[in-house]
C-alpha positions in Angstrom: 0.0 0.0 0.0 2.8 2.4 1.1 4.5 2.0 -2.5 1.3 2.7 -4.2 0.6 6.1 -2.3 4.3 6.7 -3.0 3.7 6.2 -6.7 0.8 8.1 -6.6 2.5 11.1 -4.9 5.0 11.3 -8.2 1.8 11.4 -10.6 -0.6 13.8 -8.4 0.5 17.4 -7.2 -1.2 18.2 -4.2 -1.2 21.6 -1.8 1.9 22.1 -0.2 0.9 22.2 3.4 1.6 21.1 6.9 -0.5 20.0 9.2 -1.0 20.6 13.1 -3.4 18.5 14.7 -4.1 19.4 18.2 -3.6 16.7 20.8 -6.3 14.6 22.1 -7.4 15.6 25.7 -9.7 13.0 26.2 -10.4 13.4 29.8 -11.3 17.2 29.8 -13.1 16.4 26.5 -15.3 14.3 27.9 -16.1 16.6 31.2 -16.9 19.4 29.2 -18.7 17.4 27.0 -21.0 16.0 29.9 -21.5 19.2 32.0 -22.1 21.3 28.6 -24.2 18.7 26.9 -21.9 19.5 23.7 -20.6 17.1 21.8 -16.9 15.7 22.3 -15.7 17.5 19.1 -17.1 20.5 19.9 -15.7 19.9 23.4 -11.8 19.6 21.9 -12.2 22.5 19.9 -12.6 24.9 23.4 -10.1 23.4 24.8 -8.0 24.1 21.7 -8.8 27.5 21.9 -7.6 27.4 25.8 -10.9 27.3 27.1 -10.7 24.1 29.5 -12.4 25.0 32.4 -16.0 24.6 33.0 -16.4 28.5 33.8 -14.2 29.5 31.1 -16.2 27.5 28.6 -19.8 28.9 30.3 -18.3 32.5 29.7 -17.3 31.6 26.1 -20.7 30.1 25.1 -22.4 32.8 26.6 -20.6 36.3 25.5 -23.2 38.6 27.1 -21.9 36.9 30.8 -19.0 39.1 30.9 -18.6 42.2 33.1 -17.1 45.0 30.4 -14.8 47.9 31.8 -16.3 51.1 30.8 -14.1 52.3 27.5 -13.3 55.9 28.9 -11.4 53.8 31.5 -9.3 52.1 29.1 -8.6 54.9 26.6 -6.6 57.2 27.4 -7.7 60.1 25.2 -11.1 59.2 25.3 -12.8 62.0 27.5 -10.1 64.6 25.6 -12.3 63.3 22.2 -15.7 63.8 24.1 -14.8 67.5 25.1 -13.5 68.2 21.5 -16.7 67.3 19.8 -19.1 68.4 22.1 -17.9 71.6 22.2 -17.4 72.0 18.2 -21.3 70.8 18.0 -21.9 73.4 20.5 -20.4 76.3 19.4 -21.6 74.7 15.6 -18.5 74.7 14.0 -17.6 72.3 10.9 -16.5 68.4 11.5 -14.8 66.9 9.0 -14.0 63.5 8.4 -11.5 61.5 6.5 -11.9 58.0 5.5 -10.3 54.8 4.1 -11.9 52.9 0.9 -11.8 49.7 2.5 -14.5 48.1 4.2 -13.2 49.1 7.5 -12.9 52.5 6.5 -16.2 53.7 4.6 -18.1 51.2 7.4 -16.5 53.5 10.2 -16.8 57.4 8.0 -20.8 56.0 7.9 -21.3 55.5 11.1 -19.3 58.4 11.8 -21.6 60.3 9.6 -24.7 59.2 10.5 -24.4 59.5 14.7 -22.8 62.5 14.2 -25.8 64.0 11.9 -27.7 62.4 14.6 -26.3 63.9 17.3 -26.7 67.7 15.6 -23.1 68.4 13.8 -22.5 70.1 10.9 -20.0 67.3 9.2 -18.5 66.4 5.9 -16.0 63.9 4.8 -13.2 62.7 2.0 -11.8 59.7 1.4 -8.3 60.1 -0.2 -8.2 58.5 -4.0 -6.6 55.0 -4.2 -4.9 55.1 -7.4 -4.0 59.1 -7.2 -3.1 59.6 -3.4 -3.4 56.1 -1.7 -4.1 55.3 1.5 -4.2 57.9 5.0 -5.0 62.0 5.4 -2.8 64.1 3.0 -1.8 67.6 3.2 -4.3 68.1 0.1 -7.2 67.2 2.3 -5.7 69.2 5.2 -5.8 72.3 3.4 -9.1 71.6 1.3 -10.9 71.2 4.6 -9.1 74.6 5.8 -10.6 76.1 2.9 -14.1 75.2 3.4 -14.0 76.2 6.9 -13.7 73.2 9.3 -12.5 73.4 12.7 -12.1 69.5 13.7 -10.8 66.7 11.5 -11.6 63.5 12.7 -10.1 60.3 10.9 -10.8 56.7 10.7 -8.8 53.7 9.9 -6.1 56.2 9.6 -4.0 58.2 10.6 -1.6 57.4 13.0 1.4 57.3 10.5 0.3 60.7 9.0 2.9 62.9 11.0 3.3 65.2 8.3 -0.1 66.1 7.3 -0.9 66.2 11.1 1.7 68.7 11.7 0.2 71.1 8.6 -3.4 70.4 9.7 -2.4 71.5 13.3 -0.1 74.6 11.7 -3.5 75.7 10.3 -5.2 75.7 13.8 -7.4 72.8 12.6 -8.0 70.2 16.2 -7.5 66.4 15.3 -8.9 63.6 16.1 -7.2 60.4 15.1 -8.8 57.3 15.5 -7.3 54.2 14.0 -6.1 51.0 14.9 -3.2 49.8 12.7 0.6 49.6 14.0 2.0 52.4 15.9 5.1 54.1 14.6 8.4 55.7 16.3 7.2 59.2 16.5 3.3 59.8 16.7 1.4 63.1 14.8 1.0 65.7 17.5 -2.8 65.8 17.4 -4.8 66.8 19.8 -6.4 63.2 21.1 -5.5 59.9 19.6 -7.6 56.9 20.1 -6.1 53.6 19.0 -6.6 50.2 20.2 -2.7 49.3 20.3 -1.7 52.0 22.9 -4.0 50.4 25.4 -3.4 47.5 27.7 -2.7 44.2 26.0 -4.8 42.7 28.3 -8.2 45.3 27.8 -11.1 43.4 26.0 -11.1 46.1 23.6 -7.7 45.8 22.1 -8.5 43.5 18.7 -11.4 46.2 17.5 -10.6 47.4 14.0 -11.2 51.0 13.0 -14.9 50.2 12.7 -14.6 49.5 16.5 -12.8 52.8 17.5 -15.2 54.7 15.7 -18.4 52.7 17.3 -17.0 53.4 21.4 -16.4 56.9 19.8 -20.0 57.7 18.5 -21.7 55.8 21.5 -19.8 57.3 24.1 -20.5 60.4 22.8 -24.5 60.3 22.4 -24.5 58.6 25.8 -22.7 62.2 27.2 -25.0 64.4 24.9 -28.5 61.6 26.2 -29.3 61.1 22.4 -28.5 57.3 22.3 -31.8 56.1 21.4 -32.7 55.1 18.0 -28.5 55.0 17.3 -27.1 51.7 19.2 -29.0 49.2 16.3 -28.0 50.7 13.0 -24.3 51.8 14.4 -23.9 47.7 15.5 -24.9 46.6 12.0 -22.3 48.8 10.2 -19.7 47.9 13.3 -20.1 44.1 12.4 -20.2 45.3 8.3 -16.9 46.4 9.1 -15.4 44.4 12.1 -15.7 41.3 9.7 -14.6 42.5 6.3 -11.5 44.0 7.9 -10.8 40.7 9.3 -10.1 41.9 12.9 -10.2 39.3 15.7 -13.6 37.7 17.0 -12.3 38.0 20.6 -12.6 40.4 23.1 -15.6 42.9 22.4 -15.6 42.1 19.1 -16.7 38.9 19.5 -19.7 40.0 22.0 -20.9 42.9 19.4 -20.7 41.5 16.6 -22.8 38.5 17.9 -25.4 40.9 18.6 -25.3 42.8 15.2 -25.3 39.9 12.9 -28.8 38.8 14.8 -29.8 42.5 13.6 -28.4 42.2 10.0 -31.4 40.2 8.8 -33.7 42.5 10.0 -31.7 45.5 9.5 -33.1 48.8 10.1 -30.1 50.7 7.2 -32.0 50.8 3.8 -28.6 50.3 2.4 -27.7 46.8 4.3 -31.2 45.5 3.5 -30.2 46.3 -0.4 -27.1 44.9 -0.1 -28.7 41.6 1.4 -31.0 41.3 -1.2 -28.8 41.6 -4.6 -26.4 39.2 -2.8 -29.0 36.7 -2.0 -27.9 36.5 1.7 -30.2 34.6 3.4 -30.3 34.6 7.4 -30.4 31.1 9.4 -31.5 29.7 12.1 -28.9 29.8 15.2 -30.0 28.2 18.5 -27.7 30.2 21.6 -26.2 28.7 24.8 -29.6 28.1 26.6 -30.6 25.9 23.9 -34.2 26.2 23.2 -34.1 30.0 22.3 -33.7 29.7 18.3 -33.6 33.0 15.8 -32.4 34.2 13.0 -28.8 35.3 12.7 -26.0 35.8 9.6 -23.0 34.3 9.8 -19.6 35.8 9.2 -19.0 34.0 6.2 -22.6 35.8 5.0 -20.4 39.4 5.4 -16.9 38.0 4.9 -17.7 36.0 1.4 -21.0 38.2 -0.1 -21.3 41.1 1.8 -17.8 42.6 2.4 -16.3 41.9 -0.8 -19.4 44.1 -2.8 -18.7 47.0 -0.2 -14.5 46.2 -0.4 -14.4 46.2 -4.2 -16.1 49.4 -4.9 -13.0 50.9 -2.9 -10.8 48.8 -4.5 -11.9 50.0 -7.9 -14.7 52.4 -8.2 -15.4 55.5 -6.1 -15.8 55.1 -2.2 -18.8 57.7 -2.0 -20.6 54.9 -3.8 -20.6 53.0 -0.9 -21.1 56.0 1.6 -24.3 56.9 0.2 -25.7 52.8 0.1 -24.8 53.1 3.9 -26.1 56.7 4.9 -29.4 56.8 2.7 -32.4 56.1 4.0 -34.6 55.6 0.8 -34.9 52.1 -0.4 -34.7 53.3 -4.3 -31.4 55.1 -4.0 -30.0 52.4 -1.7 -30.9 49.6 -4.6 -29.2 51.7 -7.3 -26.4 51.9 -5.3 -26.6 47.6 -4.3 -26.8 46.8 -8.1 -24.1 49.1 -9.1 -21.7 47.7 -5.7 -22.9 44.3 -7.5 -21.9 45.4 -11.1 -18.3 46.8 -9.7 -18.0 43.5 -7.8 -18.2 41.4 -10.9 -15.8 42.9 -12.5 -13.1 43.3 -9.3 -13.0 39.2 -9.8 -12.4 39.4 -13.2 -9.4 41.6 -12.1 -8.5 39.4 -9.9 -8.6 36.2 -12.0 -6.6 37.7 -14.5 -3.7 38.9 -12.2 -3.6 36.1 -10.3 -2.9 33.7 -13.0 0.1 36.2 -14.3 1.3 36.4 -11.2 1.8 32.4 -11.1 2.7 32.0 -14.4 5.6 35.1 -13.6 6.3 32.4 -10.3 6.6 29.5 -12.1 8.9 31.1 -15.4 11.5 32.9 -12.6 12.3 29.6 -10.7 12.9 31.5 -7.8 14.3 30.0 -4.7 11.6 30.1 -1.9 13.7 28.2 0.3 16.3 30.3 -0.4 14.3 33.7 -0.1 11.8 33.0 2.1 9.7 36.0 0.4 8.1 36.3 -2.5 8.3 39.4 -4.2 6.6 40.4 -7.5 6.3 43.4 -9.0 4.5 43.9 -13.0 3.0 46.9 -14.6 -0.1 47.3 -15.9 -2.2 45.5 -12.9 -4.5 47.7 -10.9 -3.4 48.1 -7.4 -6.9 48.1 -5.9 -7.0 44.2 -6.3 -3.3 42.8 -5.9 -3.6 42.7 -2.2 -6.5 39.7 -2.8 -3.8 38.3 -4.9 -0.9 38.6 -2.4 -3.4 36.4 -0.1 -4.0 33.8 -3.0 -0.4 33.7 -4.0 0.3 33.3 -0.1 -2.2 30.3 -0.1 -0.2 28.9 -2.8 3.2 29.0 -1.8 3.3 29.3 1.8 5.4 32.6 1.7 5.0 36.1 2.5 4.2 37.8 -0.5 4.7 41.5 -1.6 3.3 42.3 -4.7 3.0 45.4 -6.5 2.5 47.6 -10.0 4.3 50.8 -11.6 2.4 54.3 -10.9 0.5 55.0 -14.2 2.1 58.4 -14.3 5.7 57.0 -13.7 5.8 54.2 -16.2 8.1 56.1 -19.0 10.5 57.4 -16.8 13.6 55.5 -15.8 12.6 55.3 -12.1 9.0 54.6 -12.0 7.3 54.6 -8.6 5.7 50.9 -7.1 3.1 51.0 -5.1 2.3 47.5 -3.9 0.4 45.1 -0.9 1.4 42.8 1.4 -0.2 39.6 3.0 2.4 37.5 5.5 2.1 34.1 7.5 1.8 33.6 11.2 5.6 33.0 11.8 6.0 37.0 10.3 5.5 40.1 10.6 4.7 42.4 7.5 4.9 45.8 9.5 8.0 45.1 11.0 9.6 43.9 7.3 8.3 47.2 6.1 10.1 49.3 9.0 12.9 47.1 8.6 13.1 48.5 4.8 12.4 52.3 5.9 15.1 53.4 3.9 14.4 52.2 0.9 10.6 52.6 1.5 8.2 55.9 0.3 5.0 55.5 2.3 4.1 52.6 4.0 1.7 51.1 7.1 0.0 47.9 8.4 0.0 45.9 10.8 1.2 41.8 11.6 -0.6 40.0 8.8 -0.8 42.8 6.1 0.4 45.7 5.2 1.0 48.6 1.8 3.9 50.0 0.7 5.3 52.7 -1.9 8.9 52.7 -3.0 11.2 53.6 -5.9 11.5 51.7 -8.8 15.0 52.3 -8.9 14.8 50.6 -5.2 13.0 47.2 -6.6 15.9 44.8 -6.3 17.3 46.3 -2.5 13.9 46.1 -1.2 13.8 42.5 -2.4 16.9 41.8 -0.9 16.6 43.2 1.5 13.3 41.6 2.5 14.6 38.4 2.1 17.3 39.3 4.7 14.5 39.9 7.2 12.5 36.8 6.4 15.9 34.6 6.8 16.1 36.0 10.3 12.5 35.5 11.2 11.2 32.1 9.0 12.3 28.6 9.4 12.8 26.2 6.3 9.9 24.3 8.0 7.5 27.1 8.2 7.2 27.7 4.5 4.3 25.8 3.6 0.5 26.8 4.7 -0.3 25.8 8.0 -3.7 23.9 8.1 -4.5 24.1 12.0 -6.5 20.8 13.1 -9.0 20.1 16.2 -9.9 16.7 16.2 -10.6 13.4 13.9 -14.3 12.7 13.0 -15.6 9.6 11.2 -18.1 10.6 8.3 -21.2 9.5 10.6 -20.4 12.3 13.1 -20.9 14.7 10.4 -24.8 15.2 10.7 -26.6 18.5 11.5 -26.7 17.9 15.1 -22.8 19.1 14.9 -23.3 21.5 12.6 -25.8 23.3 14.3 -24.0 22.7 17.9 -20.9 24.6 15.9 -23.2 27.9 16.1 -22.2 27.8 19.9 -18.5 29.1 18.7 -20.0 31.6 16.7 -19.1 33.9 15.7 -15.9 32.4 13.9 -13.1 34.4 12.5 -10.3 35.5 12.9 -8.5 34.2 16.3 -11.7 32.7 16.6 -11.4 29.7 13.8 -14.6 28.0 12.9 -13.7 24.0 13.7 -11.5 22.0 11.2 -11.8 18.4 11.6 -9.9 15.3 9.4 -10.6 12.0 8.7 -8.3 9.6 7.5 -8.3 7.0 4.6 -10.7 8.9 2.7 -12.2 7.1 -0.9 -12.7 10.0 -3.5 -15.6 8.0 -5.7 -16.3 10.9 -7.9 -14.4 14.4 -8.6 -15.0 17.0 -11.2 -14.1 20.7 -11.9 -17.1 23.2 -12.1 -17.3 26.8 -11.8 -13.7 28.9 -12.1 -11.5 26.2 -10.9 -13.4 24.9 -8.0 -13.6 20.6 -6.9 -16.8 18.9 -6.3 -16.2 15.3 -5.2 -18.2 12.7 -3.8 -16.2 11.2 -1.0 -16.8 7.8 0.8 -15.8 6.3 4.1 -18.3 3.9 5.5 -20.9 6.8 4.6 -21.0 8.9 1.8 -20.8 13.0 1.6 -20.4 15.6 -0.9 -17.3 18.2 -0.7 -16.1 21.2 -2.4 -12.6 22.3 -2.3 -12.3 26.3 -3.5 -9.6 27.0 -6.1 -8.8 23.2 -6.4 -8.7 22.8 -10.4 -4.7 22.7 -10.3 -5.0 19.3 -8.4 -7.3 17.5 -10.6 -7.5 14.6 -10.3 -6.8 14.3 -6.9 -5.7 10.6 -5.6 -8.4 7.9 -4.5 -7.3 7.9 -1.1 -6.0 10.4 1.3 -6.6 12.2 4.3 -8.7 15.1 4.2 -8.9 18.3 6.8 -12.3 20.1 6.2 -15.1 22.6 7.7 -18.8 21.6 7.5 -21.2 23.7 5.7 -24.9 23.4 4.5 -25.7 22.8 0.9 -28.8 23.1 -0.5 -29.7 22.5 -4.0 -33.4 21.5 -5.6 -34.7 22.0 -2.5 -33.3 19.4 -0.4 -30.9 20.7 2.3 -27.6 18.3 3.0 -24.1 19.0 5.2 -21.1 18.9 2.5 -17.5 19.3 3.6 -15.3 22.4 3.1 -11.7 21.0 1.9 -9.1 22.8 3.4 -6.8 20.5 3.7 -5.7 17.2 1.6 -2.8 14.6 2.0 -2.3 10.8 1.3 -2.8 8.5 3.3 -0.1 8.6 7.1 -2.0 5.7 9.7 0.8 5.1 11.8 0.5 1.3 12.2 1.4 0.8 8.0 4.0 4.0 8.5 6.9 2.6 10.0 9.1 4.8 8.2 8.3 7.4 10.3 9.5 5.4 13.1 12.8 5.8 12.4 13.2 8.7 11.1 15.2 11.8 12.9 15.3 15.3 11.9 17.0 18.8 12.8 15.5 22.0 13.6 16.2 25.2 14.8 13.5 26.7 17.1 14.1 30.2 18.6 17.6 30.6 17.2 18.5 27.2 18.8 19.2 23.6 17.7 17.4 20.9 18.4 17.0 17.2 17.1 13.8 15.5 16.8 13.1 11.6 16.6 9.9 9.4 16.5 9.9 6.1 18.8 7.7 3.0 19.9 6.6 3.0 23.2 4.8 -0.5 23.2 1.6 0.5 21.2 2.1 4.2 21.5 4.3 6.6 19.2 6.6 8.9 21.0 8.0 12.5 20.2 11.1 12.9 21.4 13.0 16.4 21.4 16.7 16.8 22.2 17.7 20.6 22.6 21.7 21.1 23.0 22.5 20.4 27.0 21.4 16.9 26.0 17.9 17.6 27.6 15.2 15.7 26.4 11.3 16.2 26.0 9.3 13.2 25.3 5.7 13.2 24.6 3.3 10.2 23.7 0.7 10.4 21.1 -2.9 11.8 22.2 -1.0 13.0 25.9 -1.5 16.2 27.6 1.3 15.5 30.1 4.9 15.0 28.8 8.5 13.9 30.5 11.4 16.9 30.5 15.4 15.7 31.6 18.0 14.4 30.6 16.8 11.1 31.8 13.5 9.5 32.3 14.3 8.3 35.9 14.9 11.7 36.7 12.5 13.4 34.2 9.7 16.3 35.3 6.1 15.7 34.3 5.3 19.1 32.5 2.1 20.6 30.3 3.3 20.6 26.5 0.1 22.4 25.4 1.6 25.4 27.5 3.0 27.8 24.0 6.7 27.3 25.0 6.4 23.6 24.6 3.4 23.6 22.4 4.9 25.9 19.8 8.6 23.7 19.8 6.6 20.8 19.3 4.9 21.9 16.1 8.4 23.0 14.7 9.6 19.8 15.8 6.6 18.0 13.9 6.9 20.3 10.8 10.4 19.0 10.2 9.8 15.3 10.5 6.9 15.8 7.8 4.2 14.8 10.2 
């Protein structure tokens, strides 16, 4: 059997990936399980996510349990922003904001807009031009809202790296506001409040809000000071969770507790706009039973926002004109707000076709350079002629692909006859790095540039292209491991085909809502029989797959890996299907390899590997220990850590006799275990 899957492996090109399955923790599985009356799976995933106490779990399940600090507590410029705007709508002097035209920021400049109108201000807003200006508050804007009169900027999703502009718009006796939440840089813009998630305590529930968040405490703090708070809280929660998904922010903290609360509002929204937008995507809301299990209504998912709803709002700001989007999310009447759906719809379309057609350049430029990824550890591609509103969805495709960080970028229209054109490119990185601190690390060569861990934009000169490459790679040597350059697919537990049934699915709505730091539940099952497998659509799998039972899978952006083997492992999410009018649960591929059962994989049992974890050496080995497998982890003092298959507890020493039990799903040993796994290919 081995030599066939071996044979198989030379014919068939599968996604290069590594796996981490989380280790079985049967006992607290099955007391959670019990006391929750959840099942086991469900059970593994908390404690995967740290949550292995009965309390923690109750307090998970049930977001609306915990005791929130009041924000004004936790930032520090909050009550300097209050007195700002209440006394500019007092005196009735001009607010002005300035945007971003991704979802984050036109979600946050409209519900910006709207409480402020609300709340009696005179306000007004710009959005800087993607493919003239890019991205943050320019000293154009400054001075055009100096012109017209305004006495208080206020930005959103931006900001915070504009010291120049800052410094002008305070020259001009303009007050600023900046509220943002992206990285903070060496020397911050002397305005007169700043409110930003990252200069607050690590520890504060509200440090993983996006700019949609900032703006929300902003706007409800405020109408809570001014007593006008009624009739705001609903349609300011539905543009919060608009934004707090598209921008991919993490569902922890307060984020997960508000936007649990605004996608049960979404179906029923009260915004013309998002009732539009619902209805030319053909969103439709589902049923989602809570922790006290008999209470049942209808909610969206993330998915709904991050997969149909985000992407129509993101793409007009990728491509089309932001106030597009302003006016779906501000206007009131149904008419205007439909126009405004079907041309978000229209714009849509058309950003995929972008997208399609870049993408498939891009890996076809991959494939012709034969670069080195091993070598590099970045990926770095730069070609005129594509439109910079789309390559960062193609940085996160090509990152899927090969496992890299990936900095892609085009040539400024304007600049593409001279010598030295100007590039203006995106950037999408992998766990193990951190596109910010790559960007800082390349100041030098660098025009503009922001972010954060996992993305990030950049502007440099042409004549630049091949330091900043270098020098990237420099940075990623220092950073990446040989053994982290593959996509990680992250696993909870092993299911057999008959636990997949709508019981589960439905008791997976207790984790909602999933996103980001918050990962909807990937299971695998081994020794999987693919029966039937076709392409459909633009390069997507459909297969019919068969172990004891049979189910129906898709697998997005597959049609490179056609046909795939007839037997392999298989990592997926569950989703419903429904098609003809018959409702079914199909599987989500996310993750594919052949077959690895340990008792006809003796290979492994032998095999030994080096590593370097944390700038440090280590060996790795796999061993029998009667029926068991063992890990076993040498660092360089001849210390060993040895851990059985499906244990919680492990042995540390530098023999057993004299060995310490200790935890290894505490991150230290966790985290050295999973390099140690990565480079013995398990």
């Amino acid at each position: 059997m081995e030599n066939k899957y071996h044979s198989e492996a030379k014919q068939q090109k599968l996604p290069n990936q590594r796996w981490l399955i989380h280790p079985e923790q049967p006992e607290t599985t099955q007391q959670l399980a019990k006391v929750l009356e959840i099942s086991p799976l469900i059970a593994q995933t908390l404690i995967n996510r740290h949550i292995s106490t009965i309390e923690q779990a109750q307090a998970f399940l049930d977001t609306e349990s915990i005791k929130l600090p009041p924000p004004i507590q936790e930032f520090p410029d909050l009550d300097i922003s209050l007195n700002l705007l209440q006394t500019t709508i007092s005196q009735n002097q001009k607010i002005a904001i300035c945007g971003d035209y991704d979802a984050d920021g036109m979600t946050s400049t409209a519900l910006l807009l709207r409480s402020l109108k609300h709340l009696g201000a005179k306000v007004d807003y710009a959005i800087p031009s993607r493919m003239q200006e890019g991205y943050g508050i320019n000293q154009r804007i400054v001075e055009e809202f100096h012109s017209e009169g305004v006495s208080l900027i206020l930005t959103v999703d931006n900001g915070i790296a504009a010291y120049q502009p800052i410094v002008k718009a305070r020259e001009l006796g303009l007050n600023v506001i900046i509220t943002d939440h992206h990285d903070i840089p060496t020397d911050l813009p002397p305005a007169n409040a700043i409110l930003n998630p990252k200069l607050i305590s690590e520890n504060s529930p509200y440090r993983g809000v996006a700019g949609v968040g900032v703006a929300y405490i902003l706007a409800v703090s405020l109408a809570q000071r001014l007593g006008k708070l009624q009739g705001l809280t609903k349609p300011l929660l539905e543009l919060f969770t608009l934004g707090t998904i598209a921008d991919l922010a993490p569902l922890t903290g307060v984020n997960r507790r508000w936007v649990k609360r605004g996608l049960q509002l979404l179906p029923h929204s009260q915004l013309a706009g998002v009732q539009a937008l619902i209805q030319v995507s053909g969103v439709k809301a589902r049923e989602q039973g809570n922790f006290q299990k008999n209470n049942h209504q209808k909610s969206l998912k993330p998915d709904d926002i991050g997969f149909r709803l985000g992407p129509r709002i993101n793409a007009v700001g990728r491509i089309a004109d932001p106030q597009i989007v302003i006016e779906l999310l501000t206007n009131d009447d149904m008419g205007i707000a439909l126009e405004r759906a079907m041309q978000c719809e229209q714009i849509n379309q058309r950003r995929q076709e972008l997208c399609q057609e870049i993408e498939q350049e891009a890996i076809a430029w991959c494939e012709s350079s034969q670069i080195n990824l091993q070598q590099e550890r970045v990926l770095v591609v730069v070609q005129p002629g594509w439109h910079h509103g789309v390559i960062g969805i193609v940085a996160s495709r090509l990152v899927e692909r090969y496992g890299v960080p990936v900095f892609i970028g085009s040539y400024e229209e304007e600049g593409e006859q001279d010598s030295a054109p100007t590039v203006r490119g995106s950037a999408r990185g992998i766990p193990e790095f951190h596109v910010f601190e790559a960007l800082q690390f390349c100041d030098d060569l660098l025009g503009k540039y922001g972010g954060h861990k996992a993305a990030g934009g950049f502007s440099l000169p042409g004549e630049n292209l091949d330091k900043f490459r270098s020098r990237l790679s420099q940075f990623a040597n220092q950073c990446l491991e040989i053994h982290h350059l593959k996509p990680l697919v992250t696993i909870d537990a092993e299911a057999e085909f008959k636990e997949l049934n709508f019981e589960l699915f439905h008791e997976i709505d207790l984790l909602h809502p999933c996103g980001i730091e918050n990962k909807a539940p990937v299971f695998w099952t081994p020794n999987v029989r693919v029966s039937e497998q076709k392409i459909i659509g633009k390069g997507h799998l459909k297969l019919t797959l068969i172990k004891a039972e049979i189910i129906q899978a898709i697998a997005w952006r597959w049609g490179d890996y056609f046909p795939l083997p007839s037997m392999v492992d298989i990592a997926y999410q569950l989703r419903e299907n429904t098609w003809n009018g018959q409702t079914n649960i199909q599987l989500e591929l996310v993750g594919i390899r052949l077959p690895r059962e340990i008792s006809n994989n003796q290979n492994n049992l032998s095999k030994k590997a080096e590593f370097s974890y944390s700038n440090r050496p280590y060996t790795c080995s796999i061993s029998q220990m009667g029926e068991v497998p063992e890990l076993r982890i040498r660092n360089s003092r001849g210390e060993v850590l040895a851990i059985k298959q499906g244990e919680r507890i492990g042995l540390l020493g530098k023999s057993r006799q004299n060995a310490k039990q200790v935890n290894v799903s505490e991150p230290q040993f966790f985290n050295l275990i999973k390099a140690a796994m990565s480079a013995l290919e398990i």
